[in-house]
C-alpha positions as CSV (number, residue, x, y, z in Angstrom):
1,X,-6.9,-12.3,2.6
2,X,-9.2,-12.8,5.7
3,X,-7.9,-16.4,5.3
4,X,-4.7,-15.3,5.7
5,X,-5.7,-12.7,8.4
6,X,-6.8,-15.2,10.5
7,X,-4.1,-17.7,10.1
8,X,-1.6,-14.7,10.9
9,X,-3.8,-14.2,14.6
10,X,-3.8,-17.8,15.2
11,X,0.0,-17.7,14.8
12,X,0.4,-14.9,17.4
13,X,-1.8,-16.5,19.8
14,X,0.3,-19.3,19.8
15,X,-0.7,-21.6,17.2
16,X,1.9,-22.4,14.9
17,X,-0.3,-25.0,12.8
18,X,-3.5,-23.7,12.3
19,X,-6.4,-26.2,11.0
20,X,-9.1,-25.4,9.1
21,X,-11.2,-25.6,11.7
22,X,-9.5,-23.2,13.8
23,X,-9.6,-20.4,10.9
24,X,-13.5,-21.3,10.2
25,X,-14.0,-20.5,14.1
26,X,-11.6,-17.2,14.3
27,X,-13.6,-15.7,11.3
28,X,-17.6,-17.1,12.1
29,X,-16.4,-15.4,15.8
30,X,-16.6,-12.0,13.6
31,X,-19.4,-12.9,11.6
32,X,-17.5,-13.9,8.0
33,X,-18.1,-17.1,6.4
34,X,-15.2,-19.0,5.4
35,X,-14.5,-20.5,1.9
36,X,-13.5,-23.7,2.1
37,X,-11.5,-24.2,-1.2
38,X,-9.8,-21.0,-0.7
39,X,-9.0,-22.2,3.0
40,X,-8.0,-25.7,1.9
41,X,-5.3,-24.6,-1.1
42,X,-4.0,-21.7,1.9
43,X,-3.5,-24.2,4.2
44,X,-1.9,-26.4,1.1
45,X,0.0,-23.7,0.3
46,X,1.4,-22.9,4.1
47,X,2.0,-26.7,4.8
48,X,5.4,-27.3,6.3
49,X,6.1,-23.7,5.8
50,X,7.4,-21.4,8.5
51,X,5.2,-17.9,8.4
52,X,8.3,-16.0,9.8
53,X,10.4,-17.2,7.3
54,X,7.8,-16.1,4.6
55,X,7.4,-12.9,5.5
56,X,10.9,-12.3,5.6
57,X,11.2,-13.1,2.1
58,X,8.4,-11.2,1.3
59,X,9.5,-8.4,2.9
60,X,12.8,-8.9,1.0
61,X,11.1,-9.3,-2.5
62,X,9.2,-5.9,-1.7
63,X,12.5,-3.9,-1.1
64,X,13.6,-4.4,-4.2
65,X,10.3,-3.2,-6.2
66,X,10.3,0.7,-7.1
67,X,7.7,2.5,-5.5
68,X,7.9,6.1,-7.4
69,X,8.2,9.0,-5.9
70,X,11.7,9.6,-7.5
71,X,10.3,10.9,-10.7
72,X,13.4,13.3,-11.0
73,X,13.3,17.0,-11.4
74,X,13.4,19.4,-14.6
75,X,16.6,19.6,-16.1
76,X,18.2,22.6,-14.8
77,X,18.9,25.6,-17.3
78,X,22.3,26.5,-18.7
79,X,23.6,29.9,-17.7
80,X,22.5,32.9,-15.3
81,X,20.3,34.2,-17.7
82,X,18.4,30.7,-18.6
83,X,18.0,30.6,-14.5
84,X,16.0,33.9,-14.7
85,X,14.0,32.6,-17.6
86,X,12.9,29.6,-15.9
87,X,12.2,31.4,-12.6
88,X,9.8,33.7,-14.6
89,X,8.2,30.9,-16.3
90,X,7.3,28.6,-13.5
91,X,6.2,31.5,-11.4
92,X,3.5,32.5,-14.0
93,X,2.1,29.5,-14.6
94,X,1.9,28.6,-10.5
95,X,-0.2,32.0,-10.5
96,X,-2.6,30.6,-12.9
97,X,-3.0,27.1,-11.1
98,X,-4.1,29.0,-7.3
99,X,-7.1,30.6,-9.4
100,X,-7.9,27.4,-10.8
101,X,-8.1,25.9,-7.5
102,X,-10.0,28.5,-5.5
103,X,-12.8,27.8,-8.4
104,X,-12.9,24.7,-8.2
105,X,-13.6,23.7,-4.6
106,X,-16.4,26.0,-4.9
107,X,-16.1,27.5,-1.6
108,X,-15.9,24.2,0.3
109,X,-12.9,23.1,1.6
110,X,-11.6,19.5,2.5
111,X,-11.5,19.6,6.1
112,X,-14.6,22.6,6.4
C-alpha cells in the first residue's frame, strides 16, 4: 500500500510514469524503506496502464459489493392485538438491556 501511496502522489504532482526511483525517494523522504520486489511487480503491474482509468473500475467493481446495513427488520405481526403483543415484548426486554449497560461501563463513560 505505501507503494501504491506514493505512486498515487507522484501522479498528482504531475508524474504520470513514476520510476522506481522516484517512489524509493517519495517514501525514504518520510522515513520508510522501500521493498524492491514489491515496488518492481507494482510498477509491472501499472505498466502501460492509466491510474484514472483504474480507479474508475475499481470504483465501479466496489458499487456492486454489498456492504450490510440492510439486514431487514422483524417481520411485522398479524392483527391489532399481535401489534400490542409485540409492543409489550420489545419494550421489556429494552428495560433489561439499559441496566445491563449502566453495569457494565462501571461508572466510566466513553467520552468522560
Amino acid at each position: 500500500m505505501k507503494h501504491l501511496a506514493a505512486y498515487l502522489l507522484l501522479g498528482l504532482g504531475g508524474n504520470t510514469s513514476p520510476s522506481a526511483k522516484d517512489i524509493t525517494e517519495v517514501l525514504e523522504s518520510v522515513g520508510i524503506e522501500a521493498d524492491s520486489d514489491r515496488l518492481e511487480k507494482l510498477l509491472s503491474e501499472l505498466k502501460g496502464k492509466d491510474i484514472s482509468e483504474l480507479i474508475a473500475e475499481g470504483s465501479s467493481k466496489l458499487a456492486s459489493v454489498p456492504s450490510g446495513g440492510s439486514g431487514g427488520g422483524a417481520p411485522a405481526a398479524g392483527g391489532a392485538g399481535g401489534a400490542a403483543a409485540a409492543t409489550e415484548e420489545a419494550a421489556a426486554p429494552a428495560a433489561e438491556e439499559e441496566k445491563e449497560e449502566s453495569d457494565e461501563d462501571m461508572g466510566f463513560g466513553l467520552f468522560d
